[in-house]
PQR file of N, CA, C, O and H, with PARSE charges and radii, in Angstrom:
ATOM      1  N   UNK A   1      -8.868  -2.429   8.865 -0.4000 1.5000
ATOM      2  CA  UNK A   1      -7.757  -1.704   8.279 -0.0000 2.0000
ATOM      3  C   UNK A   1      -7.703  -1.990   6.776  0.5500 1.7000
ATOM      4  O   UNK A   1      -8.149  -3.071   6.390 -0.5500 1.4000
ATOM      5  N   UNK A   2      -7.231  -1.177   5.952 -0.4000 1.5000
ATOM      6  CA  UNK A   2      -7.062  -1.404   4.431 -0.0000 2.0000
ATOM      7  C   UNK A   2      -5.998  -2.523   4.578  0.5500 1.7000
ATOM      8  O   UNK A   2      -5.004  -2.642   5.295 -0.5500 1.4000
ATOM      9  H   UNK A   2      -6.869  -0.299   6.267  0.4000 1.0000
ATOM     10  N   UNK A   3      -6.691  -3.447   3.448 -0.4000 1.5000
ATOM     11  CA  UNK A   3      -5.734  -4.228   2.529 -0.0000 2.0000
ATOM     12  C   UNK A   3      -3.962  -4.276   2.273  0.5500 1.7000
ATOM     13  O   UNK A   3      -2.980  -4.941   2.603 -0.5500 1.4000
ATOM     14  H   UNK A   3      -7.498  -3.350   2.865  0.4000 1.0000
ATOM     15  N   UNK A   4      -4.383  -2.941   1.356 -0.4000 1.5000
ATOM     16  CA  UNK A   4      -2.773  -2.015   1.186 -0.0000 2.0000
ATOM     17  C   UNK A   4      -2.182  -2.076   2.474  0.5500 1.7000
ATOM     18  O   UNK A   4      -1.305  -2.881   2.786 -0.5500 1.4000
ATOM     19  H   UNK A   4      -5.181  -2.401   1.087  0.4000 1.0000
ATOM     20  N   UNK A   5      -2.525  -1.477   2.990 -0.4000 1.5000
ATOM     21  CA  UNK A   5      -2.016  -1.384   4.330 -0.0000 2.0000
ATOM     22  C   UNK A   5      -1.269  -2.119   5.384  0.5500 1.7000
ATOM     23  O   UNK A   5      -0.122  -1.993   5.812 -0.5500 1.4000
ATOM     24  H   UNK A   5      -3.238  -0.823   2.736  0.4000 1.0000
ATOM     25  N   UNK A   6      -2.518  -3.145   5.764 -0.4000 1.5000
ATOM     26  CA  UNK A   6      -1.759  -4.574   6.262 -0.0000 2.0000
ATOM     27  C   UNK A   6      -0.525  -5.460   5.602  0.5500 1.7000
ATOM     28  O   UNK A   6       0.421  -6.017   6.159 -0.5500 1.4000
ATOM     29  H   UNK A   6      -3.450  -3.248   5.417  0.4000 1.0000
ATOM     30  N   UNK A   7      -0.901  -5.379   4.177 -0.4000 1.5000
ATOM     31  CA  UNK A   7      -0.402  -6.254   3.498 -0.0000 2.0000
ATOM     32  C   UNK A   7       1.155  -5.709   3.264  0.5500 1.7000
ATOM     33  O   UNK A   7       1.991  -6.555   2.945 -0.5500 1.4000
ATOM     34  H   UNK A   7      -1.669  -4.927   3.725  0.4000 1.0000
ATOM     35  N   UNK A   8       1.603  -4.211   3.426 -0.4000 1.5000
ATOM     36  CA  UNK A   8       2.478  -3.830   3.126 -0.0000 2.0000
ATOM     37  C   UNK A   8       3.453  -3.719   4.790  0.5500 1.7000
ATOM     38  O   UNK A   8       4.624  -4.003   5.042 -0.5500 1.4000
ATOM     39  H   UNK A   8       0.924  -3.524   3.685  0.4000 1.0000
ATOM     40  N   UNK A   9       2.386  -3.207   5.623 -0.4000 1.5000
ATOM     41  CA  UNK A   9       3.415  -3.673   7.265 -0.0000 2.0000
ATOM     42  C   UNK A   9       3.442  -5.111   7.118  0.5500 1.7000
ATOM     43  O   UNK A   9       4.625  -5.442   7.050 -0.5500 1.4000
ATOM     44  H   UNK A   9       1.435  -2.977   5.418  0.4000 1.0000
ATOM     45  N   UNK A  10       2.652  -6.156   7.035 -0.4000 1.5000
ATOM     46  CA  UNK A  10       2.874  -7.641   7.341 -0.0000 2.0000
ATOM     47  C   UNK A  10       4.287  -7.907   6.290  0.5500 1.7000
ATOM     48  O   UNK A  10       5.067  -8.626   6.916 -0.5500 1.4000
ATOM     49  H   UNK A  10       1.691  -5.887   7.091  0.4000 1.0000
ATOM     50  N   UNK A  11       4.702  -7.648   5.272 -0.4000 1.5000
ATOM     51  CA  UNK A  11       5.605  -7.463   4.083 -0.0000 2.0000
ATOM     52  C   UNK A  11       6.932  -7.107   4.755  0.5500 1.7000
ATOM     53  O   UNK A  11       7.804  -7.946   4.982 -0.5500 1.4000
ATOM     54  H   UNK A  11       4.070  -7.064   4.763  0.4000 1.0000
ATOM     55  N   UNK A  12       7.015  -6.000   5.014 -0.4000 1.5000
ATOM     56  CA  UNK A  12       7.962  -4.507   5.595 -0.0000 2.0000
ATOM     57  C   UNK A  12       8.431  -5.834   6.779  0.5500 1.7000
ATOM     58  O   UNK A  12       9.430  -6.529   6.597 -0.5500 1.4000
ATOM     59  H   UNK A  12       6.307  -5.318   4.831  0.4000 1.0000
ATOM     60  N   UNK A  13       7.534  -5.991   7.932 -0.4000 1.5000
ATOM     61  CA  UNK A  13       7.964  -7.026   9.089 -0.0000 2.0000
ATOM     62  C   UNK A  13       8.769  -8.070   8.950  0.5500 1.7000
ATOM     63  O   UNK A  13       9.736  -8.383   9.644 -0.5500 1.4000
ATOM     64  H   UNK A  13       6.721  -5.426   8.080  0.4000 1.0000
ATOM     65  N   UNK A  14       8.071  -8.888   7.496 -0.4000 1.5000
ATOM     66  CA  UNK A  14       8.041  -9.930   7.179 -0.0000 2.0000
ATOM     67  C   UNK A  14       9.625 -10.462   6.290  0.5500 1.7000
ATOM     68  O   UNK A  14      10.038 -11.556   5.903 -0.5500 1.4000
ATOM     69  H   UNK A  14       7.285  -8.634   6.932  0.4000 1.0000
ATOM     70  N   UNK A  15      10.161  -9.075   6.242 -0.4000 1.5000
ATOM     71  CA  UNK A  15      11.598  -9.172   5.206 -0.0000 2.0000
ATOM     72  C   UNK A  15      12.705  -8.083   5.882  0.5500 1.7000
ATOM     73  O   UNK A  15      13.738  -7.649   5.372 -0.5500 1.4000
ATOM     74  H   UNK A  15       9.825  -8.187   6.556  0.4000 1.0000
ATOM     75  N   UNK A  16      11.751  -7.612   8.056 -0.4000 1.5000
ATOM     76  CA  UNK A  16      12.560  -7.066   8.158 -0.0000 2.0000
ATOM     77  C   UNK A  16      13.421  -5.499   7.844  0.5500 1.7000
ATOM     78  O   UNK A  16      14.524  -5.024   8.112 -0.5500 1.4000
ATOM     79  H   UNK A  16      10.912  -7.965   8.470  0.4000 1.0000
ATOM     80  N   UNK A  17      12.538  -5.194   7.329 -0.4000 1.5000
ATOM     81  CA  UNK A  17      12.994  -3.673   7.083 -0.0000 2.0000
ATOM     82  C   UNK A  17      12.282  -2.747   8.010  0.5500 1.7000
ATOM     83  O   UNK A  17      11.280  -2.978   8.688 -0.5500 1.4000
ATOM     84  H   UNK A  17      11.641  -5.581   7.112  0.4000 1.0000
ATOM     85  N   UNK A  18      12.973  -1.680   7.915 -0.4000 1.5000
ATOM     86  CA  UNK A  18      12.380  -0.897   8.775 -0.0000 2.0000
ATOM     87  C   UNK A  18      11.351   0.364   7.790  0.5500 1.7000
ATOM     88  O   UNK A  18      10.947   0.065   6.667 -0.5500 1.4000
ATOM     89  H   UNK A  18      13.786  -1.493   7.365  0.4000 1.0000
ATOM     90  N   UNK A  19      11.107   1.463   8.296 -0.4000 1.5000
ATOM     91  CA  UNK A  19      10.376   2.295   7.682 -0.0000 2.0000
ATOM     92  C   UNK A  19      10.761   3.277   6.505  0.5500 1.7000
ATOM     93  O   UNK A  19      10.243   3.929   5.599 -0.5500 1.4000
ATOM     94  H   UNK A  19      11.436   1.706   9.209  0.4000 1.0000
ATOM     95  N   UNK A  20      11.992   2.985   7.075 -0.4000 1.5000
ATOM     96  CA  UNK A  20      13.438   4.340   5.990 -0.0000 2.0000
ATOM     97  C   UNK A  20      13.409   3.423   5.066  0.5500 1.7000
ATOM     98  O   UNK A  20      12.809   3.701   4.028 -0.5500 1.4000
ATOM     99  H   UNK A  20      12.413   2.455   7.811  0.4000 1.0000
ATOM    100  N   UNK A  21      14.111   1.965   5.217 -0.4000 1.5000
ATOM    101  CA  UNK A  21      14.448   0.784   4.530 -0.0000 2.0000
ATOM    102  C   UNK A  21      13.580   0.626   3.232  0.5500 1.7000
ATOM    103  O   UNK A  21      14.106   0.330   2.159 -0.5500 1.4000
ATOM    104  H   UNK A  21      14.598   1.739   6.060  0.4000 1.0000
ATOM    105  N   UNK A  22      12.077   0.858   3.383 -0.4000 1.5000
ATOM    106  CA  UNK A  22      11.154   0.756   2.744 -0.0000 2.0000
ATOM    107  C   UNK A  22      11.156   2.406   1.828  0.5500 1.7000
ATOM    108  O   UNK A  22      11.048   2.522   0.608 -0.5500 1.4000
ATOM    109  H   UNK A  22      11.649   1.099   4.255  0.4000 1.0000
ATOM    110  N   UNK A  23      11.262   3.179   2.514 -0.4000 1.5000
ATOM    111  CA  UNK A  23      10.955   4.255   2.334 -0.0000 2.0000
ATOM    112  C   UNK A  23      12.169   4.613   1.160  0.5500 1.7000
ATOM    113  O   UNK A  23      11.755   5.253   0.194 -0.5500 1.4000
ATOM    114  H   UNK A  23      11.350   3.084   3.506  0.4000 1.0000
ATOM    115  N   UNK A  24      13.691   4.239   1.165 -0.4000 1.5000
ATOM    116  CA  UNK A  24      14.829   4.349   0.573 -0.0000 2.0000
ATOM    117  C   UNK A  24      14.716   3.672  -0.569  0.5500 1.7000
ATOM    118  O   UNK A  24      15.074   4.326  -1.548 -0.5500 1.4000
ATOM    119  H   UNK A  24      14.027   3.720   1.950  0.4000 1.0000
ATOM    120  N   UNK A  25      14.253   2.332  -0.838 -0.4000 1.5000
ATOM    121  CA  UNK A  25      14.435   1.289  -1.507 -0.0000 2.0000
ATOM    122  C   UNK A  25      13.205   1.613  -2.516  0.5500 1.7000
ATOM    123  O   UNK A  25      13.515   1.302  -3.666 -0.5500 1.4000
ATOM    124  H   UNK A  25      13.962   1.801  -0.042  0.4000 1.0000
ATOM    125  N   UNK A  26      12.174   2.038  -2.432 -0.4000 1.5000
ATOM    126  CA  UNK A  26      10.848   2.382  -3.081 -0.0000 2.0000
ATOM    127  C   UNK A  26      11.297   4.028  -3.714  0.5500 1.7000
ATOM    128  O   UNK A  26      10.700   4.455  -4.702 -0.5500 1.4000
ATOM    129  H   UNK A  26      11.922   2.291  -1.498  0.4000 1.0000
ATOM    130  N   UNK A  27      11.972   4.543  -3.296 -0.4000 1.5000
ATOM    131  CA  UNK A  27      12.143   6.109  -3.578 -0.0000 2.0000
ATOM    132  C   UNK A  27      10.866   7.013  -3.105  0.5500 1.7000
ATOM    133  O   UNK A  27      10.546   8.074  -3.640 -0.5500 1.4000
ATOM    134  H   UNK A  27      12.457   4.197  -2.494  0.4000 1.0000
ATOM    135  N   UNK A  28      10.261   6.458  -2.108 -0.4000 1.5000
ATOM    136  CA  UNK A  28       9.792   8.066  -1.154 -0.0000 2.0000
ATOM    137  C   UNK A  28       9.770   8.268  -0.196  0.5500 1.7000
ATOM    138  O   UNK A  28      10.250   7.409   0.544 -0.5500 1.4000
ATOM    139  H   UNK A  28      10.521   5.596  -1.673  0.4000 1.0000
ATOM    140  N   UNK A  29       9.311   9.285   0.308 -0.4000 1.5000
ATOM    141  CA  UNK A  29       9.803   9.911   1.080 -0.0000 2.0000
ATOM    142  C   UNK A  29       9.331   9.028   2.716  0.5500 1.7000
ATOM    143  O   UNK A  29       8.239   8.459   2.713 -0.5500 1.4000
ATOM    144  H   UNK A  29       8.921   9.983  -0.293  0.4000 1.0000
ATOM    145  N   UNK A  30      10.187   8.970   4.012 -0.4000 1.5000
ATOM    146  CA  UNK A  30       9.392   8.437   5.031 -0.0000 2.0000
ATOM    147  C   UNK A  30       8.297   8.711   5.482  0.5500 1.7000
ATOM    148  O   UNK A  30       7.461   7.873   5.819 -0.5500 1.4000
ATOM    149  H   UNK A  30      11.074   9.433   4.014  0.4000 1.0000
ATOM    150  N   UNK A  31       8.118  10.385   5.566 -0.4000 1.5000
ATOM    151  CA  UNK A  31       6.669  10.740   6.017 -0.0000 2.0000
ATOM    152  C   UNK A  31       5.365  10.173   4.991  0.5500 1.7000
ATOM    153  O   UNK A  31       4.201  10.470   5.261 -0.5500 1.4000
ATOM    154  H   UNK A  31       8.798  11.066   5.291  0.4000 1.0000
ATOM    155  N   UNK A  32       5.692   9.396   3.889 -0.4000 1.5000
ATOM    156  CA  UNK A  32       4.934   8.955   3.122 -0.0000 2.0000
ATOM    157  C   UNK A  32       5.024   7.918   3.272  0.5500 1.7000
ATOM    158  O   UNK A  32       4.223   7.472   2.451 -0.5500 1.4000
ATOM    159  H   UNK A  32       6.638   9.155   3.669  0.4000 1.0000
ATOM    160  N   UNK A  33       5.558   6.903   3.888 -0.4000 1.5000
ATOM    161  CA  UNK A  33       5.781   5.438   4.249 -0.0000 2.0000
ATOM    162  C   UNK A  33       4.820   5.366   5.654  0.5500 1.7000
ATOM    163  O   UNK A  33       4.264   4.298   5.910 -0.5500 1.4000
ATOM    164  H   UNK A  33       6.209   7.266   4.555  0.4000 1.0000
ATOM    165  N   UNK A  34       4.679   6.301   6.372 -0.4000 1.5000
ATOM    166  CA  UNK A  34       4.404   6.704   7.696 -0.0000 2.0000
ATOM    167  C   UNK A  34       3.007   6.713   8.037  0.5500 1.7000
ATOM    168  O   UNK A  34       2.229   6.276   8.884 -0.5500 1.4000
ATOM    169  H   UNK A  34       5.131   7.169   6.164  0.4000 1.0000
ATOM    170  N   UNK A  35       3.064   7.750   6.486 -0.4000 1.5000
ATOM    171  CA  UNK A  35       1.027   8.049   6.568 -0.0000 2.0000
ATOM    172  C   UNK A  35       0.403   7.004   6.438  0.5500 1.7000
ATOM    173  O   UNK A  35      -0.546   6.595   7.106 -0.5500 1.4000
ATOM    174  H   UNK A  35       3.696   8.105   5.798  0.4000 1.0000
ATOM    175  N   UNK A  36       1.120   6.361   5.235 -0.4000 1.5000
ATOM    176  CA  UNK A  36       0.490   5.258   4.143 -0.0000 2.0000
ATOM    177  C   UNK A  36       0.110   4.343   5.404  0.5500 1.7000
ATOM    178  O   UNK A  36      -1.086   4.074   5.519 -0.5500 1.4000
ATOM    179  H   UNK A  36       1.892   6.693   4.692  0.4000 1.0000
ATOM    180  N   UNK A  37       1.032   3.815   6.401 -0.4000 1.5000
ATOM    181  CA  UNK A  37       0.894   2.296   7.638 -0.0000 2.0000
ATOM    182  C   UNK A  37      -0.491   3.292   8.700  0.5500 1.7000
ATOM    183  O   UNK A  37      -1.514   2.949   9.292 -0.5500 1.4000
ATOM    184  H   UNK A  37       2.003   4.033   6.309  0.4000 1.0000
ATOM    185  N   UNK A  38       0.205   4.566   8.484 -0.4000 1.5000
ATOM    186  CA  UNK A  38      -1.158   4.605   9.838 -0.0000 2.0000
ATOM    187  C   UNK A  38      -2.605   4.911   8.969  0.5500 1.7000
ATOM    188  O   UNK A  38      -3.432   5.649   9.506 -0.5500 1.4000
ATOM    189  H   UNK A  38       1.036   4.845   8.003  0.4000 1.0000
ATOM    190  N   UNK A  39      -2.881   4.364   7.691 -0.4000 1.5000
ATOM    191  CA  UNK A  39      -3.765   4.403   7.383 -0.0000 2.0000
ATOM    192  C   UNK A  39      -4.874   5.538   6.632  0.5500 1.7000
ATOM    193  O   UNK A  39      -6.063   5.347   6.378 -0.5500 1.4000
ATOM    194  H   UNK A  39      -2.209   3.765   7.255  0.4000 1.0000
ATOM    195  N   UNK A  40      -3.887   7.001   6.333 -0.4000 1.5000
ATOM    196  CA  UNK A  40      -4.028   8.304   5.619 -0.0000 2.0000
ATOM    197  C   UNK A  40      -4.998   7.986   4.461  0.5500 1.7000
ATOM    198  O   UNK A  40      -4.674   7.280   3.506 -0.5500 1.4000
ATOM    199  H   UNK A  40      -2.921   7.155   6.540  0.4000 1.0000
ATOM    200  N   UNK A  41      -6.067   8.489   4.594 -0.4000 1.5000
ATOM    201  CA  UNK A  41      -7.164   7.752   3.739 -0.0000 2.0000
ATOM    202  C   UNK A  41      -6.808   8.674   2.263  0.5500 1.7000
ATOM    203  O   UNK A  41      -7.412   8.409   1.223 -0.5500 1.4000
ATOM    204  H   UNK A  41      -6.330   9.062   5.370  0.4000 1.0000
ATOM    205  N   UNK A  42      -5.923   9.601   2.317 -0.4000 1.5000
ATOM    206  CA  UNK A  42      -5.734  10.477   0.975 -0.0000 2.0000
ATOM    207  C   UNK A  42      -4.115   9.723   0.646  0.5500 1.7000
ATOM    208  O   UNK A  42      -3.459   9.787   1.686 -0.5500 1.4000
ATOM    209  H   UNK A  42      -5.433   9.816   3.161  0.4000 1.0000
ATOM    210  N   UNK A  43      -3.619   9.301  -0.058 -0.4000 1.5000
ATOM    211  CA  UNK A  43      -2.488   9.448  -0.703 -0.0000 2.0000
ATOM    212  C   UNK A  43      -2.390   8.983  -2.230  0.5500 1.7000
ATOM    213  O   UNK A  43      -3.376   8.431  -2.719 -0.5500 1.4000
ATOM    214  H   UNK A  43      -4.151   9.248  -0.903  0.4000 1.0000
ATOM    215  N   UNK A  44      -1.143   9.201  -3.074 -0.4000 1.5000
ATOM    216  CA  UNK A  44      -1.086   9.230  -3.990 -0.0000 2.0000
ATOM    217  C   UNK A  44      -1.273   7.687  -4.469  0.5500 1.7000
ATOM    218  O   UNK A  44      -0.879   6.791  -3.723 -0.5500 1.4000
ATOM    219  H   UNK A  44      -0.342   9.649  -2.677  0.4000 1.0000
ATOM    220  N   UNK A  45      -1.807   7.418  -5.576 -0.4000 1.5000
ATOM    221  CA  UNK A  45      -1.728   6.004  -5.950 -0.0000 2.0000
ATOM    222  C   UNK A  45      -0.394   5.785  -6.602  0.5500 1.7000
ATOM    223  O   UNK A  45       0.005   4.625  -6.499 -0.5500 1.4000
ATOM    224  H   UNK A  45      -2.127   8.146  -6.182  0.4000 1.0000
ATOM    225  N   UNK A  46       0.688   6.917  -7.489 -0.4000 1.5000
ATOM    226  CA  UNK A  46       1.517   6.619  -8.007 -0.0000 2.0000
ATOM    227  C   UNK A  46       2.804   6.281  -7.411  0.5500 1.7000
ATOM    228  O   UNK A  46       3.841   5.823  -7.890 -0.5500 1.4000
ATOM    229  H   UNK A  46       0.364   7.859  -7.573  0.4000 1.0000
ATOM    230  N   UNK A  47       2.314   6.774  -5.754 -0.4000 1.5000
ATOM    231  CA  UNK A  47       3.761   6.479  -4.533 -0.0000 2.0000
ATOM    232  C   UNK A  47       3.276   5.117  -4.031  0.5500 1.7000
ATOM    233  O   UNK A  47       4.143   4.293  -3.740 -0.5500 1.4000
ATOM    234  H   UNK A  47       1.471   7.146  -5.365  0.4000 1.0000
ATOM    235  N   UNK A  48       1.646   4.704  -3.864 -0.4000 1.5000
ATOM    236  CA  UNK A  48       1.612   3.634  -3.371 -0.0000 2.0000
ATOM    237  C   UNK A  48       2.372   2.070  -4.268  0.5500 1.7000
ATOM    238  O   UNK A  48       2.944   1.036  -3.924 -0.5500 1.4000
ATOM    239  H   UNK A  48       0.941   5.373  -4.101  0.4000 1.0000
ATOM    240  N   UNK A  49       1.833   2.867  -5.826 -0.4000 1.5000
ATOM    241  CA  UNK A  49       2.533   1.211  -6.430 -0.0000 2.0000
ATOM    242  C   UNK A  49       3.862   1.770  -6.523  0.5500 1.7000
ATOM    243  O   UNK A  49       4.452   0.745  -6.863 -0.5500 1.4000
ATOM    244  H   UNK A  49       1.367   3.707  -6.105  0.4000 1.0000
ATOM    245  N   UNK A  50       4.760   2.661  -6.465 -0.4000 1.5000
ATOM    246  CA  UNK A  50       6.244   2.672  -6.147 -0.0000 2.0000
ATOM    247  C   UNK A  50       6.986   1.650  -4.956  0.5500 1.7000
ATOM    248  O   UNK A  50       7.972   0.913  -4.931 -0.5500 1.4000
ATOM    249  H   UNK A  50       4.280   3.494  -6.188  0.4000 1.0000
ATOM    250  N   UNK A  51       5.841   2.089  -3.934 -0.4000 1.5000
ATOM    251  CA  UNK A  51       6.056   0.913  -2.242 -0.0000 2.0000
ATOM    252  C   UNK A  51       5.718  -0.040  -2.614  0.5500 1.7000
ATOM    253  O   UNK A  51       6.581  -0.853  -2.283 -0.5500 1.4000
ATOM    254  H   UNK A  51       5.040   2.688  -3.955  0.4000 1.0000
ATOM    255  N   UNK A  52       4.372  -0.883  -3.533 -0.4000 1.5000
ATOM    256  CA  UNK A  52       4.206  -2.274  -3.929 -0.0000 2.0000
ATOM    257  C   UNK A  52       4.982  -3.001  -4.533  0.5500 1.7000
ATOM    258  O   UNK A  52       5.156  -4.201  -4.320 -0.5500 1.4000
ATOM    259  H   UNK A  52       3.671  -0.223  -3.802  0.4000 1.0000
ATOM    260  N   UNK A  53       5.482  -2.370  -5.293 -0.4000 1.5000
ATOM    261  CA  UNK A  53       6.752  -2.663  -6.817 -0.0000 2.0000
ATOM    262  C   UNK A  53       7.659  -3.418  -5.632  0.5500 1.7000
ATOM    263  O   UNK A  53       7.493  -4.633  -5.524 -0.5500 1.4000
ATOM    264  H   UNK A  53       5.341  -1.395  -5.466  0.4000 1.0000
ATOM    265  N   UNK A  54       8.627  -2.750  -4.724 -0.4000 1.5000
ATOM    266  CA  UNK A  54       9.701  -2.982  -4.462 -0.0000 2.0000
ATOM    267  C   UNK A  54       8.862  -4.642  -3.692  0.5500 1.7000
ATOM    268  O   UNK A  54       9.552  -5.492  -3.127 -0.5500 1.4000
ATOM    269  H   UNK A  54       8.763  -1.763  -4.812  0.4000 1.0000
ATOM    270  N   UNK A  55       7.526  -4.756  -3.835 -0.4000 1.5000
ATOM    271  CA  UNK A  55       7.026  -6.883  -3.436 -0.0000 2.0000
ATOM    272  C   UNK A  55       6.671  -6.668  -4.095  0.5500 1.7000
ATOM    273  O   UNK A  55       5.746  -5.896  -3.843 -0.5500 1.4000
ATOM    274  H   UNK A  55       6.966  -4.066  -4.293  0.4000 1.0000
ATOM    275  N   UNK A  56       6.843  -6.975  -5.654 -0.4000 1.5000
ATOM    276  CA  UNK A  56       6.200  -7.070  -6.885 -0.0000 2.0000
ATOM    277  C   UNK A  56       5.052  -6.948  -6.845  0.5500 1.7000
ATOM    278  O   UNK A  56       4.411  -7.901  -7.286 -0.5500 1.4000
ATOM    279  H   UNK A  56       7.594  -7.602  -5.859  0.4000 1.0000
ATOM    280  N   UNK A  57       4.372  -5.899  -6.379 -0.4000 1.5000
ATOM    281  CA  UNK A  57       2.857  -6.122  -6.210 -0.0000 2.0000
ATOM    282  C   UNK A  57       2.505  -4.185  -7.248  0.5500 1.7000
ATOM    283  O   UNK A  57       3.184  -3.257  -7.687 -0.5500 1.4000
ATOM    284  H   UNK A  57       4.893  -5.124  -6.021  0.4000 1.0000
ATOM    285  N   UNK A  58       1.202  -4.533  -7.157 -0.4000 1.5000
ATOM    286  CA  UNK A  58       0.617  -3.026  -7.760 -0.0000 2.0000
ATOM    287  C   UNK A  58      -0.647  -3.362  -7.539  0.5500 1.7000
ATOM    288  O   UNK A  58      -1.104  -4.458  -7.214 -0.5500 1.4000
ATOM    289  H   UNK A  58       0.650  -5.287  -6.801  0.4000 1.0000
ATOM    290  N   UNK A  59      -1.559  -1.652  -7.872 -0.4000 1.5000
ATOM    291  CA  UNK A  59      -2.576  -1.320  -7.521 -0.0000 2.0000
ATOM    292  C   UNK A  59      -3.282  -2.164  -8.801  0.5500 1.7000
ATOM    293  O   UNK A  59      -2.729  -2.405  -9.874 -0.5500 1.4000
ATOM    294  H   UNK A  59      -1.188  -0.762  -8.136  0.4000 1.0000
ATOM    295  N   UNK A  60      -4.327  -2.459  -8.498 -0.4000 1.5000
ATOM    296  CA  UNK A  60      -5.272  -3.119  -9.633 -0.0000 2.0000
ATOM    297  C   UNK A  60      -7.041  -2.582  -9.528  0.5500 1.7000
ATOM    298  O   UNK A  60      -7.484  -1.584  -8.960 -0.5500 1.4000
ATOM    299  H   UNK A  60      -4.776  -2.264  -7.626  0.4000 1.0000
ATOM    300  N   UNK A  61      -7.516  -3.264 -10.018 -0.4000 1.5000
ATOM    301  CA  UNK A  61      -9.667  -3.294  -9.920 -0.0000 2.0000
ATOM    302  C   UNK A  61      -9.509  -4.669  -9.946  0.5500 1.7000
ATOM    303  O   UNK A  61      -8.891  -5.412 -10.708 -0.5500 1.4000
ATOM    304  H   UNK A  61      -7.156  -4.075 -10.479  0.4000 1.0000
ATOM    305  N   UNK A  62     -10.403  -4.922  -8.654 -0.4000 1.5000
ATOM    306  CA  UNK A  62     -10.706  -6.154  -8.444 -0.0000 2.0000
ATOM    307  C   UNK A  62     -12.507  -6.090  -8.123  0.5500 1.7000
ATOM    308  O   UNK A  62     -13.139  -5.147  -7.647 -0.5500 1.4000
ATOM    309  H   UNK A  62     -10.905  -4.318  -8.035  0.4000 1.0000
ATOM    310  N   UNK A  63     -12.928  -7.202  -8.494 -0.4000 1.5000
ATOM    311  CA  UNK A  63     -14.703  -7.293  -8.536 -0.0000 2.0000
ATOM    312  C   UNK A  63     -15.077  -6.993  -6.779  0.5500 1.7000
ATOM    313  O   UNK A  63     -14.602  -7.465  -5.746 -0.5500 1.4000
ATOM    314  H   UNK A  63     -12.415  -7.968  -8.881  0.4000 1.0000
ATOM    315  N   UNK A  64     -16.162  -5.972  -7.054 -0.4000 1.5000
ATOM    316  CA  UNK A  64     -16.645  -6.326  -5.238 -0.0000 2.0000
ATOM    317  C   UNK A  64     -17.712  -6.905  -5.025  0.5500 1.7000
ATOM    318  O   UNK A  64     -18.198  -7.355  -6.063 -0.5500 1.4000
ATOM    319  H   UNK A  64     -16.547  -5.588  -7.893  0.4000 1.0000
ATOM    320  N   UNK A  65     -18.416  -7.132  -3.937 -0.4000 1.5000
ATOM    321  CA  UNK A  65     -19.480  -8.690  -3.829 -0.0000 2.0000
ATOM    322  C   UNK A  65     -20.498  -7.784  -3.337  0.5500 1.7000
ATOM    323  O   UNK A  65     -20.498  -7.551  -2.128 -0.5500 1.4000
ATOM    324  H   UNK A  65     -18.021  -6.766  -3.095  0.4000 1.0000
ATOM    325  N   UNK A  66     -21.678  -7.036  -4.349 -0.4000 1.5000
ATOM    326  CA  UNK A  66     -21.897  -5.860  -4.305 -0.0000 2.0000
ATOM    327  C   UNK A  66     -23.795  -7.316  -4.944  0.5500 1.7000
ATOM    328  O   UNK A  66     -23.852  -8.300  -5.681 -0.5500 1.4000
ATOM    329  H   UNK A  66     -21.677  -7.225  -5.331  0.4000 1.0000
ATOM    330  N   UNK A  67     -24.885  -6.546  -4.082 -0.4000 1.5000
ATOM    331  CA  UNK A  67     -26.263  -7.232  -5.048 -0.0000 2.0000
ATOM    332  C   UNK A  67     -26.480  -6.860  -6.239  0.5500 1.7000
ATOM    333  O   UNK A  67     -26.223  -5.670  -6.423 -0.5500 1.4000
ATOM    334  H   UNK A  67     -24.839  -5.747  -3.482  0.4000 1.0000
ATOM    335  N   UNK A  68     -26.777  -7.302  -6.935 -0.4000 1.5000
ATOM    336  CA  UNK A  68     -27.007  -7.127  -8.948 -0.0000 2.0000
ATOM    337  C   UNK A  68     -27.400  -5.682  -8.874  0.5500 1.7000
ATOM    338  O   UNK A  68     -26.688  -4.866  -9.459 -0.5500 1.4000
ATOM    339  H   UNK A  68     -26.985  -8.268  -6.785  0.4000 1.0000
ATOM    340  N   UNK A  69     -28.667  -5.201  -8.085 -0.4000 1.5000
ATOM    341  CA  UNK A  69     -29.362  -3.852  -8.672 -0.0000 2.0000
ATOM    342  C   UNK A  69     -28.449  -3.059  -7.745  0.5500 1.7000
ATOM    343  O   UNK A  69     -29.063  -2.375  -6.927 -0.5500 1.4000
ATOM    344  H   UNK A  69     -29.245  -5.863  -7.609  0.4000 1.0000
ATOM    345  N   UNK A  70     -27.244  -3.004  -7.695 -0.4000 1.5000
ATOM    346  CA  UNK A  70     -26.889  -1.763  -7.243 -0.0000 2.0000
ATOM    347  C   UNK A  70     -25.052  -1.998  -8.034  0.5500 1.7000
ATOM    348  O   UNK A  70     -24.047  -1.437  -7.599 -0.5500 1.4000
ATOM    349  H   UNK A  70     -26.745  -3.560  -8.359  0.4000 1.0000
ATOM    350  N   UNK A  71     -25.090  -2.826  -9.067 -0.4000 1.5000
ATOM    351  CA  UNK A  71     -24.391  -2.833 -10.067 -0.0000 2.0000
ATOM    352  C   UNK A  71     -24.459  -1.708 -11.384  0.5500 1.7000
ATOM    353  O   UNK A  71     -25.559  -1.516 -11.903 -0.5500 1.4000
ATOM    354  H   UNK A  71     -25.907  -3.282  -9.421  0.4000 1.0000
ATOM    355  N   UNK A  72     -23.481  -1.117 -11.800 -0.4000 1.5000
ATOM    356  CA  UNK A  72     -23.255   0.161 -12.772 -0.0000 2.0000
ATOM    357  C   UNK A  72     -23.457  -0.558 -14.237  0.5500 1.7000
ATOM    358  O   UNK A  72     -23.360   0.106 -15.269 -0.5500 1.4000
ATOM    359  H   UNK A  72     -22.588  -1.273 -11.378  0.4000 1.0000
TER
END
C-alpha cells in the first residue's frame, strides 16, 4: 500500500477521527478522503498536502535506492 496512505489511516485512527472529521478539518471533500484511503492511484497533490497539513506533514522528493546506471 502507499506510504501516504497508510500513514494517513494509521494518523486518522490514531487521533480518532473519523472520515468527515478528516475530511471537515482539512477542507475537502469526503469522497476525496475516501479515494485517497482506498488507494486512487490519480489524485490531486494539492488536496493531498491539505489532508497532511492538518499532521503537519507534506508532500516532499525523497532519494530512491535505485543502481547508479539507471540514475538521471
Amino acid at each position: 500500500m502507499n506510504p501516504i496512505v497508510t500513514f494517513i489511516k494509521a494518523k486518522r485512527k490514531q487521533l480518532k477521527l473519523t472520515q468527515v472529521d478528516v475530511a471537515f478539518k482539512s477542507g475537502v471533500g469526503l469522497r476525496f478522503i475516501r479515494e485517497l484511503e482506498q488507494g486512487k492511484t490519480t489524485v490531486r497533490l494539492d488536496k493531498v498536502n491539505q489532508v497532511l497539513y492538518l499532521f503537519g506533514k507534506q508532500v516532499g522528493i525523497t532519494d530512491m535506492d535505485r543502481p547508479e546506471e539507471e540514475e538521471v
